[in-house]
PLY file of the C-alpha trace (Angstrom):
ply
format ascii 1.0
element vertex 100
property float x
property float y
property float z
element edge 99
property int vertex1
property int vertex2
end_header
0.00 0.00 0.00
1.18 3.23 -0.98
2.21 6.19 1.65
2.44 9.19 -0.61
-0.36 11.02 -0.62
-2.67 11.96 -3.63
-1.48 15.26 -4.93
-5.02 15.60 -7.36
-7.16 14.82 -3.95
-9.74 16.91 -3.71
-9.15 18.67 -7.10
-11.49 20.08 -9.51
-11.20 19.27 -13.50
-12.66 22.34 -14.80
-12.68 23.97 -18.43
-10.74 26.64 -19.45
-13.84 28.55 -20.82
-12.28 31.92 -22.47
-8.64 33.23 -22.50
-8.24 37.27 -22.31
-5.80 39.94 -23.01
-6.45 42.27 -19.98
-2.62 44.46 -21.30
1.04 44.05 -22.54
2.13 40.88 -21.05
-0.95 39.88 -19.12
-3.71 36.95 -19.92
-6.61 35.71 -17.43
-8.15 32.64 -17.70
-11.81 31.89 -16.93
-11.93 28.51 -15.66
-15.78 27.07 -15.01
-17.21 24.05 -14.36
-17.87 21.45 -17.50
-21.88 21.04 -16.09
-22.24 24.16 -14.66
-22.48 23.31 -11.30
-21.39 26.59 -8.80
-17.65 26.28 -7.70
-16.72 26.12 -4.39
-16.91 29.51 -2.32
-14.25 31.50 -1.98
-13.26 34.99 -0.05
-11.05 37.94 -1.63
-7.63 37.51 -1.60
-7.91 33.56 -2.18
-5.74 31.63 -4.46
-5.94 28.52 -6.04
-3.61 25.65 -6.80
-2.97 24.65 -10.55
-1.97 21.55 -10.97
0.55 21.28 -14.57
1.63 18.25 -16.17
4.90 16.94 -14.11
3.67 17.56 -10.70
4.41 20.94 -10.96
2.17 22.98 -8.60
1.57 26.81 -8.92
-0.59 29.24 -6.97
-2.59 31.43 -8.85
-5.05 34.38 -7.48
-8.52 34.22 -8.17
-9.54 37.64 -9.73
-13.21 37.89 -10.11
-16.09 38.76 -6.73
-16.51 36.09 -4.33
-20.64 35.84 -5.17
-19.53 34.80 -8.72
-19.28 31.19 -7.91
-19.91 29.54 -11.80
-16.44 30.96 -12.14
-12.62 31.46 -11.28
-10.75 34.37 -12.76
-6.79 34.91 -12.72
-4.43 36.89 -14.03
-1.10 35.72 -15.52
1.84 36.56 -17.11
1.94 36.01 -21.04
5.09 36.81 -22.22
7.18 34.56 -24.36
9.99 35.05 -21.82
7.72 34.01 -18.35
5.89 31.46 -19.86
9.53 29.79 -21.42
10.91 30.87 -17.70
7.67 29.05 -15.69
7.69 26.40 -18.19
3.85 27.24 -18.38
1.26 28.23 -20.75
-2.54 27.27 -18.97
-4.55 26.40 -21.82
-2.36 23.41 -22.43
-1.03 22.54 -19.24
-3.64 22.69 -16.81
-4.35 19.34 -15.46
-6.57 20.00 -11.70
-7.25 23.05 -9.46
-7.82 22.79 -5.85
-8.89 25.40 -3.92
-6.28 26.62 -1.42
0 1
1 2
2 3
3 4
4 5
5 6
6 7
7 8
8 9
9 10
10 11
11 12
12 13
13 14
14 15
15 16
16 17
17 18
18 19
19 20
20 21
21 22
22 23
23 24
24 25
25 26
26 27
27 28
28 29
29 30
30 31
31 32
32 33
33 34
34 35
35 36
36 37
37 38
38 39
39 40
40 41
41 42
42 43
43 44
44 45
45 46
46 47
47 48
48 49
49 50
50 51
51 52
52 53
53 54
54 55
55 56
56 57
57 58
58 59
59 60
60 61
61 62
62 63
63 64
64 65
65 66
66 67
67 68
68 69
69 70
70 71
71 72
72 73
73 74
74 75
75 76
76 77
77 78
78 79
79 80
80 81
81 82
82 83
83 84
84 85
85 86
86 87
87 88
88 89
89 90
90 91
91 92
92 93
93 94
94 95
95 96
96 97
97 98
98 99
């Protein structure tokens, strides 16, 4: 029987549902649920934990009001040089998101 725990307990698969330019160098991604069922609540400041492919964990803030629960909002970086830096780029590495 295994010890390590489940990193992707508890997660959430949701869709990346629309990609923005919000200005030079930034992107937010709307993430929602694939049935439409509300998200779980969340307060101001709160950030979430994206799950990429390799086990690779990043915390992300969630943008949008708290009473908008059919969605998370956040705001990242989209240059050529971060995402090549972070190894990332969301819309094809996203695997899970738990809430933290």
């Amino acid at each position: 029987m295994s010890t390590q725990p489940d990193l992707h307990a508890g997660t959430l698969e949701l869709l990346v549902w629309q990609v923005r330019y919000e200005g030079r160098g930034i992107n937010s991604y709307e993430f929602v649920d694939a049935e439409g069922a509300p998200l779980p609540a969340f307060t101001a400041g709160a950030h979430l934990d994206v799950h990429l492919k390799g086990d690779v964990i990043r915390q992300y803030p969630i943008s949008n009001a708290p009473r908008e629960r059919h969605r998370y909002v956040m705001p990242c970086c989209a240059t050529k040089a971060a995402v090549a830096d972070r190894k990332l780029c969301m819309s094809n590495y996203v695997q899970a998101i738990s809430c933290a």
